[in-house]
C-alpha positions in Angstrom: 96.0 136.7 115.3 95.7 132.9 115.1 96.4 131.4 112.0 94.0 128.9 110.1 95.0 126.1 108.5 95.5 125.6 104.6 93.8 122.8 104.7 90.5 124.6 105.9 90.8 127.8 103.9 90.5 125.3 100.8 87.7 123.9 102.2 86.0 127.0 103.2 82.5 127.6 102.1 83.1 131.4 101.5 85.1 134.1 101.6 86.6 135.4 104.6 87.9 138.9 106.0 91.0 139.1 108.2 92.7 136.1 107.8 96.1 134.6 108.9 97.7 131.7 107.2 101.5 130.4 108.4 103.2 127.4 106.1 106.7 127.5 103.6 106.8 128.4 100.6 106.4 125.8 97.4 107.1 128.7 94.8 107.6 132.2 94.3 106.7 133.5 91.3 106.7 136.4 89.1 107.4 138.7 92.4 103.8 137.6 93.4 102.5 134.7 93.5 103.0 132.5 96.3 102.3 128.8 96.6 101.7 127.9 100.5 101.6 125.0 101.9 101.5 123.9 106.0 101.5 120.3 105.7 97.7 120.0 106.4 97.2 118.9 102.7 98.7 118.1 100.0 97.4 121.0 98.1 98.7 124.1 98.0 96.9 127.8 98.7 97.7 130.8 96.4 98.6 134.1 98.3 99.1 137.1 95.7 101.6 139.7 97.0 100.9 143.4 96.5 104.6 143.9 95.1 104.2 147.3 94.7 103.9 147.9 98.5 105.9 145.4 99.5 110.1 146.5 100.0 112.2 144.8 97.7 114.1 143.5 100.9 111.3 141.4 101.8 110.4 139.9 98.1 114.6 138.9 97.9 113.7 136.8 101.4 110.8 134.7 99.6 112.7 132.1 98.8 111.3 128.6 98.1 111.4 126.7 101.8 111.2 130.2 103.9 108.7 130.1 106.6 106.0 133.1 105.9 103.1 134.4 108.0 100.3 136.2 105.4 97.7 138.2 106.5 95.1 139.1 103.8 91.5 138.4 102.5 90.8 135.3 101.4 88.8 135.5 97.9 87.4 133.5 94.8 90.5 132.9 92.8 90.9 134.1 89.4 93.3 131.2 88.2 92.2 127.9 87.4 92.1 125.1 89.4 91.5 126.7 93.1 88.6 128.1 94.2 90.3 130.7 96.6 93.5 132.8 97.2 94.5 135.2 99.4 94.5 138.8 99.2 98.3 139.7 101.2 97.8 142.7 103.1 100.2 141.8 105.3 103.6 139.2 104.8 106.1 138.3 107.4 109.4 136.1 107.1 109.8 133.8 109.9 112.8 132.7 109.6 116.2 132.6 107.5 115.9 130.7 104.1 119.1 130.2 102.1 117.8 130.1 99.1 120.8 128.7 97.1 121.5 126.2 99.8 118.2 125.0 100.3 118.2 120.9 98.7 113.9 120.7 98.3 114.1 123.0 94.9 110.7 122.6 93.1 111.9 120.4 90.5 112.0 116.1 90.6 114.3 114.4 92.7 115.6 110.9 92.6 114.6 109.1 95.9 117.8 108.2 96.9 118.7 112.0 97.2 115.6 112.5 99.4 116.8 109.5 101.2 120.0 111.4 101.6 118.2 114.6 102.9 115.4 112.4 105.4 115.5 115.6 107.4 113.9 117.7 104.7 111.9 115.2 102.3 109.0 115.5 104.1 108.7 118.9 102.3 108.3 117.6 98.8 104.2 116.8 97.7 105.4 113.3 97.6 106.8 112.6 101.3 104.1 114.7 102.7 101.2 112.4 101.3 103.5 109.5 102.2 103.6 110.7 106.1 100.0 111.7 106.1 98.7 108.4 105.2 100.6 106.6 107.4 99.6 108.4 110.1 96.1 108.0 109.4 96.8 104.2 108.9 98.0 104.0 112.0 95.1 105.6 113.7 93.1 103.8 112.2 95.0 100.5 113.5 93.8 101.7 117.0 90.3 102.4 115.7 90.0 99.5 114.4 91.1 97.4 117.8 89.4 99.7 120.5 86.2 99.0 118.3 86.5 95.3 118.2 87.0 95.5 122.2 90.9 94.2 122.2 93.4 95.6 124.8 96.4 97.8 123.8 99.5 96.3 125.5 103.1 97.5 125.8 104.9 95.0 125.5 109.3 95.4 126.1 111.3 96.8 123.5 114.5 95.1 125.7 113.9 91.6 126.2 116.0 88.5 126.7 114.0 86.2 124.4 114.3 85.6 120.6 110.9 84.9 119.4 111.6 84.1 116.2 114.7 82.0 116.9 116.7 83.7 114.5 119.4 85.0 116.5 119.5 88.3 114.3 119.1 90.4 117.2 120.5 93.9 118.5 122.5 93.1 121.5 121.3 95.9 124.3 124.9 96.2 127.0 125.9 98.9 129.6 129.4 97.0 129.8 132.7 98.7 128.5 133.4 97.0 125.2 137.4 98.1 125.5 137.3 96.1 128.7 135.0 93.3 128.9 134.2 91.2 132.4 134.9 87.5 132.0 134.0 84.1 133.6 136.3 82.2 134.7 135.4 80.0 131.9 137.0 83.1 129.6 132.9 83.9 128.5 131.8 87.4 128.7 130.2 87.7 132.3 126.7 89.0 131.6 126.0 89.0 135.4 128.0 92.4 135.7 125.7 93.8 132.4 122.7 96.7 133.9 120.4 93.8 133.1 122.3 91.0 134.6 122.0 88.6 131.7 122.3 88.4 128.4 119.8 91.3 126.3 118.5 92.4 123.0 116.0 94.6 121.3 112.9 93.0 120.2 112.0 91.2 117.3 108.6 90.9 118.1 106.3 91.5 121.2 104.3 88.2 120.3 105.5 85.7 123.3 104.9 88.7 125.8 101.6 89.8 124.2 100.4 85.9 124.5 100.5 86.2 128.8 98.0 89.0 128.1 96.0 87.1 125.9 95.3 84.7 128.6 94.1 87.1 131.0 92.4 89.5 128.9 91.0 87.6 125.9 92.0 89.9 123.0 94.9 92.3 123.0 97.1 94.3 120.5 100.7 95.0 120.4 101.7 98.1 118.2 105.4 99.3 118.6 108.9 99.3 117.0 110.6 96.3 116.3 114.5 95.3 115.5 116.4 92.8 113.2 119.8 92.6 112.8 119.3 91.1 109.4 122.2 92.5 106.9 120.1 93.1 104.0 120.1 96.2 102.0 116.9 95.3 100.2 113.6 97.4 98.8 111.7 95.4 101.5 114.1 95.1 105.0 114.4 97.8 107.6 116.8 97.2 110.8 113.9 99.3 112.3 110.5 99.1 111.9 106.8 99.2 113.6 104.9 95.4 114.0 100.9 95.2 114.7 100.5 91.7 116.6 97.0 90.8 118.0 96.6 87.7 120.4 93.3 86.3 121.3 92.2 83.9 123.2 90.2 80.7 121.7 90.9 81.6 118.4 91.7 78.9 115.7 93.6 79.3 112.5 90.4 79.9 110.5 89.3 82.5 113.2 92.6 83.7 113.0 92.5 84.4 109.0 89.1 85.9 109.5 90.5 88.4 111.9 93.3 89.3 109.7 91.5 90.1 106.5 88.9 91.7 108.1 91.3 93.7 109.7 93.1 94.8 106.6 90.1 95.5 104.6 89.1 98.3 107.5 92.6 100.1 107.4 92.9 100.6 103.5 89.3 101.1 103.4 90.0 103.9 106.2 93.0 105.4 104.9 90.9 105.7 101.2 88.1 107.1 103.4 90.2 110.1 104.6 93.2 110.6 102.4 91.8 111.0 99.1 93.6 113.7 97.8 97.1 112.9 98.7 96.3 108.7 97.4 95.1 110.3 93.6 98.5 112.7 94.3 100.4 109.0 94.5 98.7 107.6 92.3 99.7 110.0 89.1 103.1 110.0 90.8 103.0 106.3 90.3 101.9 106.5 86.5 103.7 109.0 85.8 107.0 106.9 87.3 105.6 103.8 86.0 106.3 105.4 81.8 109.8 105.1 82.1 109.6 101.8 82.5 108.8 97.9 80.3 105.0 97.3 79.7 105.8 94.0 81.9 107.2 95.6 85.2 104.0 98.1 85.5 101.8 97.8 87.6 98.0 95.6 86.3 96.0 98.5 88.2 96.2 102.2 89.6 96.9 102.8 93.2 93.5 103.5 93.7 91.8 100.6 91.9 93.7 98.3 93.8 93.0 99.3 96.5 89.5 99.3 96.1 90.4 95.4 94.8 91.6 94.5 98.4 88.6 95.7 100.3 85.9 94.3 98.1 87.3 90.6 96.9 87.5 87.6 99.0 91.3 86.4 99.9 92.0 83.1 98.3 92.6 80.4 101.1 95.3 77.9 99.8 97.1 75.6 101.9 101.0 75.3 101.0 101.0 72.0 99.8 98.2 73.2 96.9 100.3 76.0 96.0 103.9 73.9 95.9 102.0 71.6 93.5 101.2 75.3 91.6 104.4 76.9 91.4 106.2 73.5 90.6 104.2 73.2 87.1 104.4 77.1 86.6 106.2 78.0 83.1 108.8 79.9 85.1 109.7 77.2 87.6 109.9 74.8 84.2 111.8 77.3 82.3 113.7 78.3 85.4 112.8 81.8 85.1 112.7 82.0 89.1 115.7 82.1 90.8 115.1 79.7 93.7 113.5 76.6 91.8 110.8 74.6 93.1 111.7 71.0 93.5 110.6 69.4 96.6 107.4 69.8 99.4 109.4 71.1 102.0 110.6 74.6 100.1 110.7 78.1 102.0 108.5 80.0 99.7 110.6 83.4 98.3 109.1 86.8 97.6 109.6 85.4 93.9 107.1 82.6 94.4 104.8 84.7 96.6 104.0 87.0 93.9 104.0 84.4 91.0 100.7 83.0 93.1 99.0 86.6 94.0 100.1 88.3 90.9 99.8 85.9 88.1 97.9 83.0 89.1 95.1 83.8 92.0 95.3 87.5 90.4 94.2 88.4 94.0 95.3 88.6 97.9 95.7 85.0 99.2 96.3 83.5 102.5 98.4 80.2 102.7 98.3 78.1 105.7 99.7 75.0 106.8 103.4 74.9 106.5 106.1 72.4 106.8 106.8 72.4 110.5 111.0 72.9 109.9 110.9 76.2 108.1 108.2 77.5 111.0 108.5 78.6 114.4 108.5 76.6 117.3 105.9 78.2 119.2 103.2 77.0 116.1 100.4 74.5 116.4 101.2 70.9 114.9 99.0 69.7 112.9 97.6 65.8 113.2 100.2 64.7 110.7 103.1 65.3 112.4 105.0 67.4 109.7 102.8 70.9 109.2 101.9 73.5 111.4 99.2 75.5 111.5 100.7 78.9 110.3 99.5 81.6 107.7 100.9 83.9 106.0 99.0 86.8 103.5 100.5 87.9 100.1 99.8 91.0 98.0 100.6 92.3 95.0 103.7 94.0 94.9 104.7 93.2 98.5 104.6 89.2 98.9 104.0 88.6 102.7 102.6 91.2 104.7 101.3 89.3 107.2 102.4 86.0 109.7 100.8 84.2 111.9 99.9 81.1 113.3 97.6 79.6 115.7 99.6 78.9 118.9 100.9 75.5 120.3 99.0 75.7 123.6 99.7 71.7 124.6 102.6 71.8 127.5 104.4 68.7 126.5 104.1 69.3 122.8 106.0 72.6 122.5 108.4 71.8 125.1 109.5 68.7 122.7 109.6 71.4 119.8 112.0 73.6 122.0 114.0 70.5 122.9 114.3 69.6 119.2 115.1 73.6 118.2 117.8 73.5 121.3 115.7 76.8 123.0 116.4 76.8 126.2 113.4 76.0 128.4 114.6 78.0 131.6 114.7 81.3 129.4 111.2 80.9 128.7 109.7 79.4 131.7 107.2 82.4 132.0 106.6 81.8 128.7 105.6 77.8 129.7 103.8 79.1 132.5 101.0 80.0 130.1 100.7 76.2 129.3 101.3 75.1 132.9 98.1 77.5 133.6 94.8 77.7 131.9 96.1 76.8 128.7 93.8 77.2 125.8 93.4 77.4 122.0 95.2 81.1 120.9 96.2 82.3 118.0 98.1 85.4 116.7 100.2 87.5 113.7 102.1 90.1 113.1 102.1 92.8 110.2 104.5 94.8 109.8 103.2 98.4 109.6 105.6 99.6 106.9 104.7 97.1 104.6 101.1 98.3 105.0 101.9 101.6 104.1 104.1 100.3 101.2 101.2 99.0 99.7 98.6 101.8 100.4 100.7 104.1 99.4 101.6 102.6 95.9 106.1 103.1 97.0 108.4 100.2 96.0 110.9 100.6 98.4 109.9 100.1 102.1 112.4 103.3 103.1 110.3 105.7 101.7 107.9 104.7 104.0 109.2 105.7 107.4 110.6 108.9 108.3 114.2 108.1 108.8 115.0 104.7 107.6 117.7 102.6 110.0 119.9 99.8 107.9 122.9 98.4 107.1 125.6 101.1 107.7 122.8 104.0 108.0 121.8 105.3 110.6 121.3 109.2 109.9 119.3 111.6 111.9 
């Protein structure tokens, strides 16, 4: 018999004869009732064991985690809060379950155990609203894309260049590390490598995607990413999934247009179609939230800030304006922040990012216009010689959650910047090609997707997020 999901028995408009439903089991109790779930909702369906007819052999195998197959009726519930339940006629066990072993007992667990059992987390109510909204996110990046008419390109996870310039890179080599070729010069000799040069795994597919913006107008990147970055924060991954549109003719304004728009579609769609497991985070969230002081909880529930995002205007402010802000802030003055505002010229920290969402815009806000030295080189420079025209968004919570710039599309001018940088022009010749030929006004960002679902889903630490987080000295599963 074929089963039918959880998901739809709930939703069912009436009762039903003959039906199979497969899932685990949440909770067995009082040698009848089961709580099923299959991972097609959050919520859970009700299947009432005739224990009487059922061998004692079987009951002992129900076992919070087991795998069961029930056959039954399904019927208006007599309990409250469900409409239906089934009626077992028939139960099967699936598949072994030690139930003494078994680490997802129905009881709270700190996050960093769950961390510890990635494998199994997804199992708790928590992980499996956390998975399912991501995944709807991330069709809904698609959707959103396809609609608009962009291109979906694949750009290389194994690349030679550093777009960002950072140098915090995953070296990719087929050589033998306990025996190393060398040059005559006494450098390794990347010639011999499977590549023949030197390789890494991406940072970002931005300075690939921008050849295909000026061919195809409007494309999207949407893949895995890597930084080499040795920080064990709430808000790094060594792995983790970017979004980066490039189109064609597109100015910094056009560029921010594109951006908010784009967000407010995604957390509009993922409050569109993930209701019930968003109002399941968003009690976990107040109910985490009691524990602690009045002035580290959150201004708004999940679900009303959400709703704040899609229907308020981002604030535009350029970085000089909010410099001038956050040097006359009460914290800066009463050096509350840790890095203190001094000078123009200051790389803006998540401290400073949220002072200017969180306590003085009191909303998203895009800031543009950066000093040129704290950008990359591939940005736009502005008339004055000494910003770029780059943009970054900030949200509560998070700080930046998006980067982008409009590109630097004059030939002579970015080669200077590479000059000045010391980036080597013959590693990115295809990459000056694009100026050599048909050159135009672009621009582009990049979001990175897990900080999207960090903020939809109302989590504060960015490996909760993604089903097996990679960093420093972790990489498990």
């Amino acid at each position: 018999m074929r089963h039918t999901k959880v998901k739809d028995l709930l939703n069912s408009t009436t009762t039903l004869q003959e039906i199979n439903a497969k899932g685990w089991v949440r909770t067995f109790r009082n040698n009848q009732f089961i709580a099923l779930n299959d991972g097609s909702t959050i919520n859970n369906i009700q299947c009432v064991v005739d224990f009487e007819n059922t061998p004692d052999e079987t009951l002992k195998r129900i076992t919070t985690g087991a795998a069961v197959s029930v056959t039954g009726n399904l019927v208006e519930s007599k309990g409250a809060g469900q409409k239906y339940e089934i009626q077992v006629n028939k139960l099967e066990i699936l598949g072994d379950s030690d139930a003494e072993k078994f680490p997802m007992q129905p009881k709270k667990h700190s996050l960093e155990f769950l961390r510890e059992n990635a494998h199994l987390r997804v199992r708790t109510n928590a992980f499996g609203a956390i998975m399912r909204v991501r995944s709807v996110l991330s069709f809904a990046v698609h959707s959103y894309f396809q609609q608009k008419g962009f291109v979906y390109v694949n750009t290389p996870i194994v690349t030679g260049a550093d777009a960002e310039g950072a140098g915090e890179m995953f070296q990719v080599t087929s050589l033998p590390l306990d025996n190393l070729p060398k040059t005559e010069e006494g450098n390794i000799d990347y010639k011999k490598d499977f590549f023949g040069k030197h390789t890494n795994l991406t940072v970002s597919g931005q300075l690939e995607g921008e050849t295909f913006a000026m061919a195809l107008g409007q494309i999207y990147t949407f893949g895995p990413t890597f930084r080499a970055e040795n920080s064990n924060t709430s808000r790094h991954l060594a792995e983790f999934w970017m979004i980066e549109p490039e189109v064609a003719f597109n100015d910094l304004n056009d560029n921010m247009d594109l951006a908010e728009d784009f967000i407010k579609y995604v957390v509009k769609y993922a409050v569109d179609n993930c209701g019930d497991d968003l109002k399941f985070l968003e009690g976990r969230l107040i109910e985490e939230e009691k524990s602690k002081p009045q002035t580290e909880r959150s201004e708004m529930p999940l679900l009303e800030k959400l709703g704040f995002v899609m229907n308020n205007d981002f604030k535009r402010v350029s970085y000089t304006e909010a410099v001038d802000i956050l040097r006359d802030s009460t914290p800066n003055k009463k050096k509350k922040f840790q890095y203190i505002i001094n000078e123009w010229g200051a790389d803006l920290q998540s401290e400073h990012e949220r002072y200017l969402v969180e306590k003085h815009f009191k909303c998203p806000v895009i800031l543009f216009d950066y000093p040129a030295n704290i950008k990359a080189f591939y940005m736009r420079l502005n008339e004055d010689g000494k910003t770029v025209r780059a943009m970054d968004i900030l949200f509560p919570g998070i700080g930046e959650i998006v980067g982008g710039s409009q590109r630097e599309e004059r030939f002579d001018v970015l080669v200077e910047k590479m000059k000045a940088l010391g980036i080597d022009e013959e590693e990115l010749w295809w990459y000056l090609d694009t100026r050599r030929f048909g050159s135009a006004v672009h621009s582009g960002f990049g979001l990175g997707f897990e900080r999207l679902v960090l903020f939809v889903t109302g989590m504060t630490n960015i490996r909760d997020v993604i089903p097996f987080p990679r960093t420093p000295q972790n990489a498990e599963f």
